[in-house]
C-alpha positions as CSV (number, residue, x, y, z in Angstrom):
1,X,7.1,12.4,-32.5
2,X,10.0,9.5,-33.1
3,X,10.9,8.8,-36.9
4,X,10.2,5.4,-37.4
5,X,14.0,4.8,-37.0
6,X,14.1,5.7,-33.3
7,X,11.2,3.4,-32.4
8,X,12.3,-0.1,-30.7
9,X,9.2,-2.8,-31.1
10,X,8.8,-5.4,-28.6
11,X,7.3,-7.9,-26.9
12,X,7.8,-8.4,-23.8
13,X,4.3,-7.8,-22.7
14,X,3.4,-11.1,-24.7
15,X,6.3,-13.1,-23.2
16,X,5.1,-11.9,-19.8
17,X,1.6,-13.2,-20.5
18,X,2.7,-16.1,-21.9
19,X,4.6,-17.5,-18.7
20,X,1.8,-15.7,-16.0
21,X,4.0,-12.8,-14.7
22,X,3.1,-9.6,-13.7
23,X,5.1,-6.7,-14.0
24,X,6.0,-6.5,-10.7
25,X,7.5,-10.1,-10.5
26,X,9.5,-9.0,-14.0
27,X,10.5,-6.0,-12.4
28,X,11.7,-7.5,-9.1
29,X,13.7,-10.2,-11.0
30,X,15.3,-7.6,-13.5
31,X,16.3,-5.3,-10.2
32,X,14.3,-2.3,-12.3
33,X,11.2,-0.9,-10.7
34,X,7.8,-2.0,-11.7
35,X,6.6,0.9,-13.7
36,X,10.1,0.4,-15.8
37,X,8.1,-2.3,-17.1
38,X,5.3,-0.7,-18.0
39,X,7.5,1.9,-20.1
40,X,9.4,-0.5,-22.4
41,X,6.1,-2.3,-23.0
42,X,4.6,0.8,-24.2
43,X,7.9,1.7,-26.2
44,X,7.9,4.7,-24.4
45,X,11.7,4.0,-23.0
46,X,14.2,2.1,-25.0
47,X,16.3,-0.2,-22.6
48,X,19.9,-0.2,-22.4
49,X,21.7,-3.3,-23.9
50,X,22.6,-4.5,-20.7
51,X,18.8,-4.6,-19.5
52,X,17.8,-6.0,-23.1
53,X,20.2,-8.8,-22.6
54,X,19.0,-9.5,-18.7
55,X,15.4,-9.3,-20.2
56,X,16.4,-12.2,-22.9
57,X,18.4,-13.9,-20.4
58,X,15.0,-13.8,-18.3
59,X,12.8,-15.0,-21.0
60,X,15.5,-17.8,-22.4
61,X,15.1,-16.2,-25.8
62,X,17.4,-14.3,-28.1
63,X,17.4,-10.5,-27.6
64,X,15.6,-10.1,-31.3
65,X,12.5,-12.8,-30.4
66,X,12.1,-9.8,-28.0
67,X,12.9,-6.3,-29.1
68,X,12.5,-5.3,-33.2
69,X,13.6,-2.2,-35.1
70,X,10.5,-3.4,-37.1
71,X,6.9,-4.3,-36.2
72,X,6.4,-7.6,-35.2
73,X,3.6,-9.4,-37.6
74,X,0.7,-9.8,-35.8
75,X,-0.4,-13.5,-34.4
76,X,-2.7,-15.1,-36.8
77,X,-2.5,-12.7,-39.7
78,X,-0.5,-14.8,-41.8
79,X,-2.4,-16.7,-44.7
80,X,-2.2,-19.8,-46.3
């Protein structure tokens, strides 16, 4: 099992969502093959920087809006 300092949180499985594409379309754009996707989503393969940088070049976000050393808070649970 991973310490907690080898996992790498992400979201790109929101960000996909979000703009209606499918893994196969994200794949195809990235030049990485479908299940690829499916892998980082699951944190079950870290990308290299270069493919973290095509991802937030993809999504027109900065590389940290995607990947996390850290959970991500989850939508909604903040209070007032």
């Amino acid at each position: 099992m991973p310490s907690d300092g080898d996992v790498i949180y992400n979201r790109i499985a929101m960000l996909r969502a979000e703009r209606g594409i499918s893994r196969r379309e994200l794949a195809e754009a990235l030049g990485v093959h479908y299940q690829t996707v499916g892998y980082l989503e699951r944190g079950e393969y870290s990308p290299s920087l270069h493919l973290a940088l095509r991802l937030a070049q993809y999504f027109e976000v900065p590389v940290e809006i995607i990947f996390s050393t850290a959970p991500f808070p989850r939508i909604g649970s903040e209070t007032a």
